[in-house]
N, C-alpha and C positions, 0 to 999 in steps of 0.2 A: 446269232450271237447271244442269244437267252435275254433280249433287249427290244425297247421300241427306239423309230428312228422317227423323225420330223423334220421338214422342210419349208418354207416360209420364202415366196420368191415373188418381183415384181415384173410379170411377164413383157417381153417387148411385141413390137407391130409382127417380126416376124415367128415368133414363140409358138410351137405347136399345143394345142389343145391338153389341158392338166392331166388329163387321163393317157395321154399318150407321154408327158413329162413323167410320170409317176409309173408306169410300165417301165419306160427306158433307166429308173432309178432304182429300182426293183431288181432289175436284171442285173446292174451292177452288184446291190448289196448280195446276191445271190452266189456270184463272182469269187466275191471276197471269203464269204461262207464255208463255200466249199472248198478254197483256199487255205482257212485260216481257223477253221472254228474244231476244236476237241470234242466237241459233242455230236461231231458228223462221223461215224468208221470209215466213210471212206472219204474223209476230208485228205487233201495233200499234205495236212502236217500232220492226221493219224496216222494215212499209212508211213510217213516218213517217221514216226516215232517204234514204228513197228518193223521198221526195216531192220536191216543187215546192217552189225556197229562194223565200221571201217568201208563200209561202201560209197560209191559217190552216188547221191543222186539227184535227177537234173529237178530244180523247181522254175517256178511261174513268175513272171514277172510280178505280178501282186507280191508273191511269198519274196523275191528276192529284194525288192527296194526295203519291205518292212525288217527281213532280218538283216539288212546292212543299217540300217540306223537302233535298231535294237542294239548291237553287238557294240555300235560305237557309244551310245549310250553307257551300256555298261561297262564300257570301260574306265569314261571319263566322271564315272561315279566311283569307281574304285570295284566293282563290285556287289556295291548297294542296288543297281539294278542287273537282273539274271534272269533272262527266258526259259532258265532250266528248271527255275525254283517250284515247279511243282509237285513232288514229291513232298517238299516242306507243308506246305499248304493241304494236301490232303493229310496230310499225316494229322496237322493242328482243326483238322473240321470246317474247313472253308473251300473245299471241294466239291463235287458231286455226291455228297455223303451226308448223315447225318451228324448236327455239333456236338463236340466232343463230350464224355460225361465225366470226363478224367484226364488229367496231365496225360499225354507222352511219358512214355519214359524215356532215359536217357539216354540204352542203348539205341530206342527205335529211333532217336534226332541223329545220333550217328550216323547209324543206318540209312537213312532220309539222302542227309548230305553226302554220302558217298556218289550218290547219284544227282549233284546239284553242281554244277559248275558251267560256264559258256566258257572255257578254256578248254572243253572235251568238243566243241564242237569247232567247225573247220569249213567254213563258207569261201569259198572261190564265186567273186562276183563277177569276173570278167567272163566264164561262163556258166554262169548263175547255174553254182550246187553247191551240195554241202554235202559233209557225212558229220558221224558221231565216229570220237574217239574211244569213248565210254556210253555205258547204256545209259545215260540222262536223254531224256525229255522234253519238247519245246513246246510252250505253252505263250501265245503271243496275244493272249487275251486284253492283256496289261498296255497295248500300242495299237490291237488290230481295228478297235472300233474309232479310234483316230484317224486311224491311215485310210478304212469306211468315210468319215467326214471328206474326206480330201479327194475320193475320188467323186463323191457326190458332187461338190463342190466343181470341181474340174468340168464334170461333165455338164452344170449348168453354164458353166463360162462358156462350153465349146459351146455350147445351143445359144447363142448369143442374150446370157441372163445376165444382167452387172448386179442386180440386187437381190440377197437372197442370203438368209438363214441356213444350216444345215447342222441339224442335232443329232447325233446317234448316241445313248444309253449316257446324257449329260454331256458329252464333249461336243465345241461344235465348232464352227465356223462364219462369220460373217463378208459378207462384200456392199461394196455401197451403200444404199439408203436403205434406211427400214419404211413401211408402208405411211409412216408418218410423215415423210420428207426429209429426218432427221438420223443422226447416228442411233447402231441400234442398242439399245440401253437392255444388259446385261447383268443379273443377279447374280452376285453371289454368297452364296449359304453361310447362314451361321452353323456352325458345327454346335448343334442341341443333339442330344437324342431324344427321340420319339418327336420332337417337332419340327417343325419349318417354320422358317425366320430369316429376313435378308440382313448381312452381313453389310454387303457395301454392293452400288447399283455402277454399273462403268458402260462408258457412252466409247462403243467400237466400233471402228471401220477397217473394211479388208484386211481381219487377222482373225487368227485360231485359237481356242481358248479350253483348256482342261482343268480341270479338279480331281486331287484325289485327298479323301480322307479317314477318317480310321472311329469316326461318329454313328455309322451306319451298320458296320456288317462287326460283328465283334460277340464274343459272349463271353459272363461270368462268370466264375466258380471261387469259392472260398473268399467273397469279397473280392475277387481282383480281376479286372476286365482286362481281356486279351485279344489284341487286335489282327482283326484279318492281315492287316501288313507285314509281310516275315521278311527276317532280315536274311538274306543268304548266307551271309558272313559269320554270321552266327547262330543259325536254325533255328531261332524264337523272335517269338510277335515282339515287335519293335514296345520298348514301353517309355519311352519317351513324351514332353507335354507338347508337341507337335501333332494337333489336332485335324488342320487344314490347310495344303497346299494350291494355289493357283496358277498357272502357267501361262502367259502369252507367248505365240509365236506364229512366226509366218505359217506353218502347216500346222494342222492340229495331230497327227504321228508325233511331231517332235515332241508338241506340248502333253500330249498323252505321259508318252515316256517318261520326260522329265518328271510331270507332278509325280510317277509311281516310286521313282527314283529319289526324289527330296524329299519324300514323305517318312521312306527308311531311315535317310541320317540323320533327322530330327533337324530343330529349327537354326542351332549355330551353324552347324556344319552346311545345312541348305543354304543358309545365307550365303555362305562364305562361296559356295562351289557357285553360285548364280552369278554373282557377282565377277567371279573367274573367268565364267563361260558370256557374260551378256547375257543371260536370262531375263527377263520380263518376269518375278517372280512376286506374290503378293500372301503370304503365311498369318496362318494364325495359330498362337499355343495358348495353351490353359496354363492359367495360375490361379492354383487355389476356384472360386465362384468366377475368378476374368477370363476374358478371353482377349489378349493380346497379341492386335496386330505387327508384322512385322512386312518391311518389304524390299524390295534390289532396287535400286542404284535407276536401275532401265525400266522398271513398273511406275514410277514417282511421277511421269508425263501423263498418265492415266488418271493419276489421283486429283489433277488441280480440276480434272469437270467429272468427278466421282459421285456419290450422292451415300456416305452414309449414313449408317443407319446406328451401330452401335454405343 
């Protein structure tokens, strides 16, 4: 996944040797890789982007669980989130390419979205396939190092771990006690660029926890910073003061998702849609030099043994 992953676990009496824990979780992320990752040619979801548009074909249980919670996802965003959307994204220089030295033009956003829509695609989960209605593109970058978390996660539970960390490229996972005795106390980022700096520290047990935000991967031109986040809906980088989103949820797929998703409609509209769905949701927007926090309804239990910082 063009990422580091990490792991943090309190071994039991009967827990096989680290080097054999770390083989067996290896072999998962591997799993997923070759499943899921757009920079593999012969990953399951290259060649499935390379296939025959109107064909059925069969995927993996990996690929089917992650595209049935993608798909629902974006629906229940309206749109806001879209596993096709990549065409938008190379187009704006946050691809496999070099950053852009020049606006898009108008026609090529056109052109872009013709090919961006998860309405062209057509998932049968009962016997896990899909095809393409149109020649759009699935790019599940945005959920798959989640759904990574969770199988990691999984597969410490089956080897009888109750305590244990699980991070892949920032999103992660907690269960039980951290090696202190205690819940395990979690940072989250102030949205600076060019620095690091904790925002607010949350004391978590047996849940999943994602970030996405629009601080990091972004560039200039003419004064005005444009963010890797692109809206489907409208083929340009979101420009909204919704800096940072946070997500709790039982798995961290869902939470993945979600934060990619609330970060497009910016912070009223995320409020509001959290708050719809029961999210665990914890935002911050820029005003002016602040940075104001905002949060749901279901995040607020987290807050009373929070520790921040701003």
């Amino acid at each position: 996944m063009g990422t580091t992953w990490h792991v943090t676990y309190l071994p039991g009496p009967q827990t096989a040797p680290p080097e054999q824990v770390q083989a067996s979780l290896e072999g998962l992320l591997v799993s997923v890789n070759d499943s899921m990752s757009t920079w593999q040619v012969d990953s399951e979801i290259s060649r499935f982007n390379r296939g025959v548009v109107g064909s059925w074909v069969p995927v993996s249980g990996h690929f089917a669980r992650v595209m049935a919670e993608a798909l629902r996802i974006g629906e229940r965003s309206g749109g806001a989130y879209d596993v096709t959307v990549g065409p938008l994204v190379e187009l704006w220089g946050f691809g496999p390419v070099q950053p852009r030295m020049e606006l898009p033009q108008t026609s090529a956003i056109d052109a872009a979205r013709n090919r961006v829509g998860q309405q062209f695609i057509e998932f049968d989960g009962e016997l896990q396939r899909l095809r393409r209605l149109r020649k759009v593109e699935l790019d599940l970058s945005s959920i798959a190092k989640g759904y990574a978390v969770d199988v990691l996660a999984n597969a410490l539970s089956e080897q009888g771990i109750d305590s244990f960390l699980v991070e892949v490229g920032g999103e992660m996972r907690v269960a039980g006690s951290s090696p202190r005795g205690d819940a395990w106390r979690i940072a989250v980022e102030r949205p600076e660029p060019g620095a690091r700096a904790v925002a607010l520290g949350i004391a978590l047990e047996d849940i999943a926890v994602a970030t996405s935000g629009d601080y990091r991967n972004y560039f200039e031109l003419e004064g005005r910073r444009y963010s890797h986040s692109i809206d489907p809906r409208t083929g340009y980088p979101v420009a909204h003061d919704l800096v940072s989103v946070t997500v709790l949820a039982d798995d961290c797929m869902t939470a993945d998702g979600w934060a990619t998703a609330l970060t497009v409609l910016g912070a009223d509209e995320a409020l509001a849609l959290a708050e719809a769905e029961g999210l665990a949701v914890y935002l911050m927007r820029r005003d002016g030099e602040r940075i104001v926090p905002l949060y749901s309804s279901a995040f607020a239990p987290w807050l009373e043994q929070s520790t921040p910082t701003q």
